[in-house]
C-alpha positions as CSV (number, residue, x, y, z in Angstrom):
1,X,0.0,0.0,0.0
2,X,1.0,3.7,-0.8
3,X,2.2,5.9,2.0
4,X,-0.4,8.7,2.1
5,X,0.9,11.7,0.9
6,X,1.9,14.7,3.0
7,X,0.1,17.9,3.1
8,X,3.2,20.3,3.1
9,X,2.7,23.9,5.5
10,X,2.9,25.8,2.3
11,X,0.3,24.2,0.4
12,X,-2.1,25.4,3.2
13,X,-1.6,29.1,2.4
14,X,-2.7,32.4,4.6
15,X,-6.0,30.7,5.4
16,X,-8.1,27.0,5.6
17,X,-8.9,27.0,2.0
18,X,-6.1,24.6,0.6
19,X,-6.4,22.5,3.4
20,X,-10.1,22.5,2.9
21,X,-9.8,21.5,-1.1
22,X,-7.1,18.6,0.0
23,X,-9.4,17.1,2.4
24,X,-12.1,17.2,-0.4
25,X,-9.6,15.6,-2.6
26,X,-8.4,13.2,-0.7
27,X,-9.9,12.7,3.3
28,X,-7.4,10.1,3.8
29,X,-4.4,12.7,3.6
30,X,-2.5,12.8,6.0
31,X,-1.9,16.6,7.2
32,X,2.0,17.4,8.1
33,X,2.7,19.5,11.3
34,X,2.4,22.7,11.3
35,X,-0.5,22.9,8.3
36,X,-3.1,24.1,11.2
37,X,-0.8,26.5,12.8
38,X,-1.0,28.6,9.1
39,X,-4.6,29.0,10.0
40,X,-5.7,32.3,11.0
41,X,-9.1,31.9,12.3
42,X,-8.8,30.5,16.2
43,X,-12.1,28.8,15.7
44,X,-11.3,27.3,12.1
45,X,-8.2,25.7,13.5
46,X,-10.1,24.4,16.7
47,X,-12.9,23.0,13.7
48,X,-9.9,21.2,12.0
49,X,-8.0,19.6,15.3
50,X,-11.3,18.1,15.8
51,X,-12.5,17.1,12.1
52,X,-8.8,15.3,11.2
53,X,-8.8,13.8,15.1
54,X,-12.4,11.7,13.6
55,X,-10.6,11.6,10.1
56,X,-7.7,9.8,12.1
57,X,-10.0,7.8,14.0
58,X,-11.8,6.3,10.9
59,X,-8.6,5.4,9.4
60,X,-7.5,3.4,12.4
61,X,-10.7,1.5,12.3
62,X,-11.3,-1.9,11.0
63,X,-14.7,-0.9,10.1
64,X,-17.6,1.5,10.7
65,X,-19.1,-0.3,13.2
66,X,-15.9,-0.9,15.5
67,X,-15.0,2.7,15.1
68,X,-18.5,3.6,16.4
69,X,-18.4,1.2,19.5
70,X,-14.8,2.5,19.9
71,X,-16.1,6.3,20.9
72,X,-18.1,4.8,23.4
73,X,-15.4,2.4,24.8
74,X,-13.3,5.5,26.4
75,X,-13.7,7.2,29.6
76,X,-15.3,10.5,27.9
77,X,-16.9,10.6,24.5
78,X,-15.2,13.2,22.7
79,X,-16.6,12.9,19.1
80,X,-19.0,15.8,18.4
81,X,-22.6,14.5,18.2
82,X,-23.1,15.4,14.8
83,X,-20.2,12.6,13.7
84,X,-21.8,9.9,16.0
85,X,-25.3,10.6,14.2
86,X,-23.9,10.7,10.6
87,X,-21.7,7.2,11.6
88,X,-25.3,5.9,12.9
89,X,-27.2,6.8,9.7
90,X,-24.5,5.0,7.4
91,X,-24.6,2.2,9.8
92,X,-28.8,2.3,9.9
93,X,-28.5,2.1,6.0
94,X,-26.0,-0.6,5.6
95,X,-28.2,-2.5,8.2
96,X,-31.5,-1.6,6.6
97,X,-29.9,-2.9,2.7
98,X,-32.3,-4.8,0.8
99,X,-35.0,-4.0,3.1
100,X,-38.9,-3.7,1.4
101,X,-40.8,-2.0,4.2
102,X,-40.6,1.9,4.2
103,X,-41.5,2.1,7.6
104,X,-38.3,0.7,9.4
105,X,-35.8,3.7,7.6
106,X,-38.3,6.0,8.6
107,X,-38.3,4.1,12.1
108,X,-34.7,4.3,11.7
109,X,-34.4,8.4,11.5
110,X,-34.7,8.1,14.9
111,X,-31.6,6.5,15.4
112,X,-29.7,9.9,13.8
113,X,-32.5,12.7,14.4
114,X,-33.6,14.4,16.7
115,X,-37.9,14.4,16.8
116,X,-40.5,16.4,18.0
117,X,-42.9,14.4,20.1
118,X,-46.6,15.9,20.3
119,X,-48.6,13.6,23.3
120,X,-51.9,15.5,22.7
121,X,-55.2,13.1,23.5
122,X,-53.0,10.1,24.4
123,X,-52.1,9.8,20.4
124,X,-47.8,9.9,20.7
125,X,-46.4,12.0,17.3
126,X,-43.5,11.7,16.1
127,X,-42.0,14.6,13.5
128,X,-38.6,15.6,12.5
129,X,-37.3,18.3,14.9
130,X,-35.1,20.4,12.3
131,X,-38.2,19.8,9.8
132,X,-40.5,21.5,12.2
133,X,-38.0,24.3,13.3
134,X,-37.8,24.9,9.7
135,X,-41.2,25.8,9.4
136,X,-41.5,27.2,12.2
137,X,-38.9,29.9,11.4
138,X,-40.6,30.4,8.0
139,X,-37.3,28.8,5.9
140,X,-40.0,26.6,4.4
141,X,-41.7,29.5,3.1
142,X,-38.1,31.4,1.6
143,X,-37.2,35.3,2.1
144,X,-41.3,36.2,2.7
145,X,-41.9,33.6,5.3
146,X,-38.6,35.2,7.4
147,X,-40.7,38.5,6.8
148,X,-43.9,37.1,8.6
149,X,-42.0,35.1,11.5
150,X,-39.8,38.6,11.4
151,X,-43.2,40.7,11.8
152,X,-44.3,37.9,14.3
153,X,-47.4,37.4,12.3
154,X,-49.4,34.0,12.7
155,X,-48.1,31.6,9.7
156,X,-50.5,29.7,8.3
157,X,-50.8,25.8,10.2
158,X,-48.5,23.6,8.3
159,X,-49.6,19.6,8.6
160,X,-46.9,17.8,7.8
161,X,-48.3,14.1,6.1
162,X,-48.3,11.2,8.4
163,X,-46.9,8.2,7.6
164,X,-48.4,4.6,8.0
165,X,-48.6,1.4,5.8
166,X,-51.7,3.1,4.1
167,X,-49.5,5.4,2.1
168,X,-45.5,3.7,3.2
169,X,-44.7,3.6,-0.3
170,X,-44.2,7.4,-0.4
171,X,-41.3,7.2,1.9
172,X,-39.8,6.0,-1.0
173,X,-40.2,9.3,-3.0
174,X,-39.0,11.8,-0.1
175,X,-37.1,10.2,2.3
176,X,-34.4,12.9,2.3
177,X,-36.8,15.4,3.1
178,X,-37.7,14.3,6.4
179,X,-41.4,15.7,6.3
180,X,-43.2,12.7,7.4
181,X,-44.8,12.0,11.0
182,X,-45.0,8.9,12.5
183,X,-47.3,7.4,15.7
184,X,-45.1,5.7,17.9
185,X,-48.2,4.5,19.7
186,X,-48.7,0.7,21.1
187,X,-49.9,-1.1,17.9
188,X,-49.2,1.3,15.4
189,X,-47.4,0.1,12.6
190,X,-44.3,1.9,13.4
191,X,-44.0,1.0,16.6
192,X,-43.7,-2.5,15.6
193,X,-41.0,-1.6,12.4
194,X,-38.9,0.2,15.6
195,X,-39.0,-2.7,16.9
196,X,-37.5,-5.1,14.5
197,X,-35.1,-2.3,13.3
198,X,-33.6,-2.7,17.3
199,X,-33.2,-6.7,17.0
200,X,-31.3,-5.8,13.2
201,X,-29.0,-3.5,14.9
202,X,-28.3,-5.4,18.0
203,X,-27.7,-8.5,15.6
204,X,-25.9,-6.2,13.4
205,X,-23.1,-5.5,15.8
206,X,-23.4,-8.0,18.6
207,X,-24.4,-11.5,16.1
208,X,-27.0,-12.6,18.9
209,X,-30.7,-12.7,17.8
210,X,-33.5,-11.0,20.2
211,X,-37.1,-10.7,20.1
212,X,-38.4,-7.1,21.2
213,X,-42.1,-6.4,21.8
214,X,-44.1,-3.2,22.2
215,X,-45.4,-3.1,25.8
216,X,-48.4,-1.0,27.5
217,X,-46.7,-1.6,30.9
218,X,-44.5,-3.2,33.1
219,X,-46.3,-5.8,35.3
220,X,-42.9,-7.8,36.4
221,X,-42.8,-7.8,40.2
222,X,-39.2,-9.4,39.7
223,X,-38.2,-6.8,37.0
224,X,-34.3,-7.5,36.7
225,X,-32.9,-5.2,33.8
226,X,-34.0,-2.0,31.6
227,X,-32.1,0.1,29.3
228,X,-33.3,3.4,28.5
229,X,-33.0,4.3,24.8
230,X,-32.5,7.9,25.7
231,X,-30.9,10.1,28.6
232,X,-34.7,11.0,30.5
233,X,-35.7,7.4,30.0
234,X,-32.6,6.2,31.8
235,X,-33.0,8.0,35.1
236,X,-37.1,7.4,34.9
237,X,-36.4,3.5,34.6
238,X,-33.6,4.0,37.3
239,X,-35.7,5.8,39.3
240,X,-38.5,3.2,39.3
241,X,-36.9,0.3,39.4
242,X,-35.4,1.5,42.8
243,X,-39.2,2.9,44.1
244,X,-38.6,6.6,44.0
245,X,-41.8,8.5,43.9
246,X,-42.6,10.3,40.6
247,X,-44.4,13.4,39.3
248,X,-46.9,13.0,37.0
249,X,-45.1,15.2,34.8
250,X,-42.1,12.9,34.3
251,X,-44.4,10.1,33.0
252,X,-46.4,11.9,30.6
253,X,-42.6,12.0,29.3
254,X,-42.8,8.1,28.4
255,X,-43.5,7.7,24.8
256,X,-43.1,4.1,24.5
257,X,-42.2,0.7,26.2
258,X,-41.0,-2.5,25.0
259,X,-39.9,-6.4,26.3
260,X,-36.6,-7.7,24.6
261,X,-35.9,-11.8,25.2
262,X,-32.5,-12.9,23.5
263,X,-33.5,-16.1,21.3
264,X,-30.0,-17.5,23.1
265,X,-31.0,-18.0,26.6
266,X,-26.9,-18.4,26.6
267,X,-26.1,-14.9,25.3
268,X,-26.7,-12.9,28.4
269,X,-25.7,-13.5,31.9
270,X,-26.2,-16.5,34.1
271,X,-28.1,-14.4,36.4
272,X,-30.5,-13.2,33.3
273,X,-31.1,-16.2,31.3
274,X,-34.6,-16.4,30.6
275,X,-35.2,-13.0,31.8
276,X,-36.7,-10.2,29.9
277,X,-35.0,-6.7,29.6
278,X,-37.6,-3.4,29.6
279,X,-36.8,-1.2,27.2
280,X,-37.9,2.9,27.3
281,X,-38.3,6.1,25.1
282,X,-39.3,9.3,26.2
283,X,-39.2,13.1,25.3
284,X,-37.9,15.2,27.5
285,X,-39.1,18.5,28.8
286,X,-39.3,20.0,25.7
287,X,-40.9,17.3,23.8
288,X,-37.9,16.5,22.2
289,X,-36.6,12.6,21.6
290,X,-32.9,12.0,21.1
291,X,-32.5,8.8,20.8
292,X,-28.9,6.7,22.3
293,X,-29.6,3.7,19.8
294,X,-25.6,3.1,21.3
295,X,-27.2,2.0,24.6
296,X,-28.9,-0.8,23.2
297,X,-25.0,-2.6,22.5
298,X,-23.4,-1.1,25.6
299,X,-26.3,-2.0,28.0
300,X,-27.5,-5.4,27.4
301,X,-26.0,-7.8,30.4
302,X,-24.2,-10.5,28.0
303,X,-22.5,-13.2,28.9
304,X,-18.6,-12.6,28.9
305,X,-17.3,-13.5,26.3
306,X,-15.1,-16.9,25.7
């Protein structure tokens, strides 16, 4: 294999634009010492220490996935989010290949983005959190919508379509532009294509099969395990499971529940085997869902391995 070439200080020139190009060129470059020092811009050269520490990370790996794992291996996570959701989405996609049901990509979004949650009559709604700040703001409506969210005049409702297997198909069509709401409720179809996108990706990275249900509750006097899928559904479930008395706030904050049973009794710990593990999603106080699809492989109590 070719040593990767050099980038040279004075190819960098007075500002980040050379370096900028080379990286386009060729992200595998390496950059000699020196290159970042000929950047001007403080906050430019802090941007690039960071972007070519991930760039050097990648290289390292054996693969996507092991790089992924890797971040979360070390005492502090210091990849910017933004990396670990664009990592997630190409893993989501490689895991999702060959797959004929619309609704587990769209299931998968929420893997990578962050969501809006809307709980009004009981009915749990899931939309794409830059897609509604977006309209919000009046981008969706160009230079004249800034005008009216500018003058603070009322724009118009926007209903963004919801997605079910009525009309999946159409995920097809616009799946970039992340305009389509979901009900995560008990039963709906998407609930149930979250579901079985959770058992790919655990089976993706960990090569163990396990069979996750939506739930309505937890009725387990000799509950043993839970993971929650997102930072305010960890503490709730901690919370809980130790008998700590809740406002009724923090559960109207529980989107959705769900059982996982490995389909190797052997795969998880002697002291589990047989036992289910409680799963959790919730919004938190700003009805916003951002998912840790990490703490599904980090979490589980597995067996140590041989």
């Amino acid at each position: 294999m070719a040593r990767p070439e050099i980038l040279p200080i004075e190819e960098s020139g007075p500002n980040e634009i050379a370096l900028h190009q080379a990286l386009l060129d060729d992200p595998r470059r390496e950059v000699g010492p020196g290159v970042l020092e000929g950047i001007e811009d403080a906050d430019a050269r802090d941007n690039y220490r960071v972007l070519l520490a991930f760039f050097g990370r990648l290289k390292r790996a054996t693969s996507l996935e092991s790089s992924y794992l890797e971040i979360f291996s070390e005492p502090s996570v210091s990849v910017p989010p933004l990396f670990i959701d664009q990592l997630a989405q190409i893993i989501v996609r490689n895991v999702l290949d060959g797959c004929e049901d619309p609704l587990e990509p769209r299931a998968g979004e929420l893997f990578y983005r962050e969501q809006k949650a809307s709980t009004d009559d009981g009915v749990v709604m899931l939309a794409d959190l830059e897609t509604v700040e977006m309209h919000a703001s009046g981008q969706r409506y160009g230079d004249l919508g800034r005008l009216v969210v500018e003058a603070q005049t009322p724009l118009a409702t926007v209903e963004l379509e919801v997605l079910d297997t009525e009309n999946a198909q159409a995920y097809w069509l616009r799946d970039q532009r992340h305009d389509f709401v979901v009900s995560l409720n008990f039963g709906r179809a998407v609930n149930k294509a979250f579901c079985r996108l959770m058992e790919k990706w655990i089976g993706h990275f960990l090569g163990i099969g396990v069979n996750i249900q939506p739930l309505r509750a937890v009725e387990d006097r000799n509950w043993a395990w839970h993971i929650g899928l997102d930072a305010e559904s960890t503490v709730l479930l901690n919370d809980l499971w130790q008998g700590k008395d809740l406002e009724p706030g923090r559960f109207r904050r529980l989107l959705a529940l769900f059982r996982l049973d490995t389909v190797d009794a052997a795969a998880m710990r002697a002291d589990m085997a047989g036992k289910p593990v409680y799963l959790a999603l919730s919004m938190n106080e700003n009805g916003v869902v951002r998912m840790k699809p990490q703490n599904l492989l980090l979490n589980l109590p597995l067996a140590p391995a041989s």
